[in-house]
ROSE-4610 file (N, C-alpha, C; in Angstrom, 1 decimal, always signed):
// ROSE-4610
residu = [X/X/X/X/X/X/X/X/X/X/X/X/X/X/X/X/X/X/X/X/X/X/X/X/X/X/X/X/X/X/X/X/X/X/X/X/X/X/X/X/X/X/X/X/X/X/X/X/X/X/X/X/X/X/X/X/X/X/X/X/X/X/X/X/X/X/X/X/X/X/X/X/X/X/X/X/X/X/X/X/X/X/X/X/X/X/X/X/X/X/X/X/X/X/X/X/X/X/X/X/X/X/X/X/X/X/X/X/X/X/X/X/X/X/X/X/X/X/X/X/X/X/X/X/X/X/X/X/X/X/X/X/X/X/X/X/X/X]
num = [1/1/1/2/2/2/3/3/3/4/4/4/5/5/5/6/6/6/7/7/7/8/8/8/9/9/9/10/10/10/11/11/11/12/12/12/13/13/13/14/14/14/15/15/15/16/16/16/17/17/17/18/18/18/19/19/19/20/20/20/21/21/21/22/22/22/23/23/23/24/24/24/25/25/25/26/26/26/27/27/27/28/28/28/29/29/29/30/30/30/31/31/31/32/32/32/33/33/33/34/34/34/35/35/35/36/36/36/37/37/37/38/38/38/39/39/39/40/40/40/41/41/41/42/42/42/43/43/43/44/44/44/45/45/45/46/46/46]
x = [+0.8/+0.0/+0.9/+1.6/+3.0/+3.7/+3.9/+4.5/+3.4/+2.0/+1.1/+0.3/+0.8/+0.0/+1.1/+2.1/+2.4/+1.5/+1.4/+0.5/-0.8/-1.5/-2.6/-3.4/-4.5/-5.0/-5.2/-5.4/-5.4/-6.4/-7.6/-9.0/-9.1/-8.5/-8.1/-7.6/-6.6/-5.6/-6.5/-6.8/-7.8/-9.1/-9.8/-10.6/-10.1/-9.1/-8.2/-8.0/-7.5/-6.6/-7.4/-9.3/-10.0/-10.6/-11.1/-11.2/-10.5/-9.1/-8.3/-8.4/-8.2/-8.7/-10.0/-10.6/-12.5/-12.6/-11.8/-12.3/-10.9/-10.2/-9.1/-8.0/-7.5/-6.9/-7.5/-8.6/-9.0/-9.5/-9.6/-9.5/-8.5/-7.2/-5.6/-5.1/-5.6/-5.3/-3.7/-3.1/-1.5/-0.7/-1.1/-1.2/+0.6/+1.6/+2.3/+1.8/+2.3/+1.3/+2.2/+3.7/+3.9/+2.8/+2.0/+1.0/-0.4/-0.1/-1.3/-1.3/-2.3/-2.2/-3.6/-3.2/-4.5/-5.5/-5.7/-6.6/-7.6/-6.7/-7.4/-8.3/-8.0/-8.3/-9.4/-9.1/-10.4/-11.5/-11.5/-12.6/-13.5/-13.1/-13.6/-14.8/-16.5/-17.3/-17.6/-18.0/-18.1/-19.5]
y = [-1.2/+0.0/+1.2/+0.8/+2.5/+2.6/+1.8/+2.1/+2.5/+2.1/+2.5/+4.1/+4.3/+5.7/+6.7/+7.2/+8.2/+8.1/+6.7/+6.8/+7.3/+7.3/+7.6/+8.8/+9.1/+10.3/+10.1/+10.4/+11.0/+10.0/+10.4/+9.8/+8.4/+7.9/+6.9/+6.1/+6.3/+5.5/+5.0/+6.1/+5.9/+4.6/+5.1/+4.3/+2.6/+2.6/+1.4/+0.8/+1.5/+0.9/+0.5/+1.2/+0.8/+0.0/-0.7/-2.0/-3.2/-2.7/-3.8/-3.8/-3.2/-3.5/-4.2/-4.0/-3.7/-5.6/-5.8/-6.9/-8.0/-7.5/-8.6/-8.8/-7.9/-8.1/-8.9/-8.9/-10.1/-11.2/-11.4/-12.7/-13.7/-12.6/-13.0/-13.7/-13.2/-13.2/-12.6/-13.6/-13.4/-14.5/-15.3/-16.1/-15.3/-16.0/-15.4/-15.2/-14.3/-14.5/-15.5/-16.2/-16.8/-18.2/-18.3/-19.7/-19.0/-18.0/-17.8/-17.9/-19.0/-18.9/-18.6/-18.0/-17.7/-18.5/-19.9/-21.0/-20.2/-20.4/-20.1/-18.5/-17.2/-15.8/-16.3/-16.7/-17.1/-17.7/-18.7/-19.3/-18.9/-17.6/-16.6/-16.0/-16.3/-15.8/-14.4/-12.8/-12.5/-12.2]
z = [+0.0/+0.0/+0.0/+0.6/+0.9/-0.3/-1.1/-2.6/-3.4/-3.3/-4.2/-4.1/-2.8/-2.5/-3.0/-3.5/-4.3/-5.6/-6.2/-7.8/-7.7/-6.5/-6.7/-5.8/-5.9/-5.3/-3.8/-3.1/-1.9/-1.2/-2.1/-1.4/-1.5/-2.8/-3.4/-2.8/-2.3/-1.0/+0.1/+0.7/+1.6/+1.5/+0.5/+0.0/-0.1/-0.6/-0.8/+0.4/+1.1/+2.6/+3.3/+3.4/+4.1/+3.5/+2.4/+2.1/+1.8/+2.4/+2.9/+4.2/+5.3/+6.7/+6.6/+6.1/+6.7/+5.8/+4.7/+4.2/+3.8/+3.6/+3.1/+4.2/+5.1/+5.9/+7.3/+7.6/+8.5/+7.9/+6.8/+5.9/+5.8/+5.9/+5.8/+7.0/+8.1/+9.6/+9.4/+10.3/+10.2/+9.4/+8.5/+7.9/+6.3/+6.4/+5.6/+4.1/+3.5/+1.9/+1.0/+1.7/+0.6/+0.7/+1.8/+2.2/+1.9/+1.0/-0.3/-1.4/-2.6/-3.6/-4.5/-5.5/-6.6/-6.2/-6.7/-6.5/-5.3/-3.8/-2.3/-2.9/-3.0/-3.0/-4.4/-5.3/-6.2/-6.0/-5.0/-4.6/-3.6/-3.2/-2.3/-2.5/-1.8/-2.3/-1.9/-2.7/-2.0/-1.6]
């Protein structure tokens, strides 16, 4: 997210960061992402 927010607008970021808290980051738990793959995040209903 900290590399991505220079490319984008302000509100943007924001917008972004909180639908990663609110929805994909307690999805993740503490779980490493390399013990994430495509297949698992695909089959994700939402």
């Amino acid at each position: 997210m900290d590399e991505r927010k220079s490319g984008v607008a302000p509100a943007q970021h924001a917008k972004t960061l909180a639908r990663m808290k609110n929805d994909v980051f307690p999805w993740l738990g503490k779980r490493p992402i390399s013990d994430i793959d495509a297949p698992e995040i695909l089959a994700v209903q939402p």
